[in-house]
N, C-alpha and C positions, 0 to 999 in steps of 0.2 A: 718544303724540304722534307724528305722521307727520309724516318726515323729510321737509325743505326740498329740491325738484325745483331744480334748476339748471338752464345751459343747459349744464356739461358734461354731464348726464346724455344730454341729447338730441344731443349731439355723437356720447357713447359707445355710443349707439341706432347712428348714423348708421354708425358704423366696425364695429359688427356685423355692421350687415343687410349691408353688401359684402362681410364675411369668409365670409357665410351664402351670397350668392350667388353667389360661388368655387366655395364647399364644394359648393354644387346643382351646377354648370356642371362639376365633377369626376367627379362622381356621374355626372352624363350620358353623359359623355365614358367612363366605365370599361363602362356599362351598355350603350351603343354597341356595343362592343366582344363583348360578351355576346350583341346581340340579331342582331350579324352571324354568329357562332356557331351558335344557335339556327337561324336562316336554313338554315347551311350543313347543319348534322343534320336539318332537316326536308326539305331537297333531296334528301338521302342516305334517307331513307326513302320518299319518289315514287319514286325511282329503283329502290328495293329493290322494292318494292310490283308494279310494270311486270316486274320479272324474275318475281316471283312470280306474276305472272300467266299470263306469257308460260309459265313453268315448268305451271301447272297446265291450261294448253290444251294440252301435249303430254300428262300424266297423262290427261288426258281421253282426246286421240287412242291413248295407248295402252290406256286400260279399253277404249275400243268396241272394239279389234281382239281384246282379251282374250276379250272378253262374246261375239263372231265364234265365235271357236275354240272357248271353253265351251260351246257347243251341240253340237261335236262328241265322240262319248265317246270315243275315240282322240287327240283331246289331248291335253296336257301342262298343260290350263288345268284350276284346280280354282276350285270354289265361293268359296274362301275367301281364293285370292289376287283373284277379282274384289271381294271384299266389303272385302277389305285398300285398295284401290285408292280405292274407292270413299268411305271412310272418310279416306282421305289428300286429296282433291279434297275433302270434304267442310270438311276440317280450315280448309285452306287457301281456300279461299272465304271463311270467317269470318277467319284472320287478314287476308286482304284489307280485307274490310268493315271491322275494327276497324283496320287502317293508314291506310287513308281517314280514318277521324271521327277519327285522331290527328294524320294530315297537316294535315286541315283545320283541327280544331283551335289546331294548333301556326301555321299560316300567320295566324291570324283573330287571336291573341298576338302575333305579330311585328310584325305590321302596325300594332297598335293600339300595340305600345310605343314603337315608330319616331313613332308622333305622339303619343305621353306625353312622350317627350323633348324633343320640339318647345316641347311646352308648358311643360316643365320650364325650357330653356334662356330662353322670353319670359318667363316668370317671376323668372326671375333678372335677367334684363337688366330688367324692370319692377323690381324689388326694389333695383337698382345705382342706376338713376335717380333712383327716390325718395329712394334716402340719399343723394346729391349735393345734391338739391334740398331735404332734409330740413337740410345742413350750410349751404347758402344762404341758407336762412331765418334759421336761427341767428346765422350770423356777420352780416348786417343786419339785424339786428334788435337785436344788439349794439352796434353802427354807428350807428344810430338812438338809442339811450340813451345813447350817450357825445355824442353830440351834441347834442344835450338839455339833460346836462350841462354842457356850452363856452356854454350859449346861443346857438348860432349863428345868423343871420339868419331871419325865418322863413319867405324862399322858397325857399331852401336847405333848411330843415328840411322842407317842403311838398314839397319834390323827394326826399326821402329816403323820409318816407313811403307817398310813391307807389311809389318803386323796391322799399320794403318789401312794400307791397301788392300790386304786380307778382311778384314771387318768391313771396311766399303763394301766389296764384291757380294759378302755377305748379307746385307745391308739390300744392295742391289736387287737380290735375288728374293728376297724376305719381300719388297716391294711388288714385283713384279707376281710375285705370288697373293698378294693383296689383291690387286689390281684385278686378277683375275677369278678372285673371290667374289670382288665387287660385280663384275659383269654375269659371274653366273646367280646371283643374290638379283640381280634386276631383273635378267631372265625367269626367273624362274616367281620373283613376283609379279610377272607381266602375264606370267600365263597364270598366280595363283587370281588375278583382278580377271582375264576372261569365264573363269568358273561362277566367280562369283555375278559377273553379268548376265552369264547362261541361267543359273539358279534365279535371278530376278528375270527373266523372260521366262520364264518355267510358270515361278509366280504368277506371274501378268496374267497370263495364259488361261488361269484357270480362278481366277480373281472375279 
């Protein structure tokens, strides 16, 4: 036998979903915090990346003077510090390349979660709405039955009705705008979960 729905049940809906949309709006607010973070270590390796460059145009300017002198056999230059040299520039190019697709990676993350949060926070504030308007309905609709009860006039009861149906419709809309929070919040984490698989094939890559 399936137990009897109430209208506390839908009251105790209503006091959830705003304990829930707190709990999102916390979430946000700590993840914030993380993805300024995130920001700040991806600047720190642009930054590194540019010395590293700047670093391997002077290796450079010193192999060709080396590679100068190697021609001469009264040098001090041998075969194998050129080959050393060359190996080291080599190195370093490729850590370059692989700082690039991690920089970029990591900026193409930050960006999208900066507007995952966006969505996070209208989602909550859609989720707040509805349980206010969710408790509206409720408590008139209550309102409406206990007046029912009294017998009260029936233009009176016609005005109630209406204010009933007016907070529905409200109600309706409040949902529907939910709903559509929820799908662009899955959207929009569906594309923040392909970044973050790109950034792990990035990794791989160069692992």
């Amino acid at each position: 036998m399936s137990p009897i729905i109430t209208h506390e049940d839908e009251l105790e809906l209503a006091s959830i979903e705003k304990t829930l949309a707190n709990k999102i709006k916390k979430l946000a607010k700590s993840q914030n915090t993380l993805i300024n973070a995130q920001k700040k270590y991806a600047e720190d390796i642009a930054k590194t990346n540019l010395m590293r460059q700047s670093l391997n145009r002077t290796y450079r300017d010193v192999l060709k003077q080396m590679q100068v002198l190697a021609r001469e056999s009264k040098s001090n230059i041998k075969d194998e510090e050129v080959n050393l040299f060359q190996e080291i520039i080599h190195k370093n190019d490729e850590y370059v390349e692989a700082n690039d697709k991690y920089f970029n990676a990591l900026k193409d993350i930050t960006i999208k979660k900066e507007y995952f949060i966006s969505k996070k926070i209208q989602l909550a504030d859609a989720i707040t709405d509805m349980a206010s308007r969710r408790s509206t309905v409720i408590k008139k609709a209550l309102a409406v039955e206990k007046a029912k009860n009294k017998l009260i006039e029936g233009d009176k009861l016609n005005l109630l009705d209406q204010q009933l149906s007016d907070v529905q419709r409200a109600f309706d809309r409040s949902r529907d705008v939910f709903l559509k929070q929820v799908d662009q919040f899955l959207e929009v984490r569906n594309e923040l979960d392909a970044l973050w698989l790109k950034l792990q094939a990035v990794i791989k890559e160069f692992c």
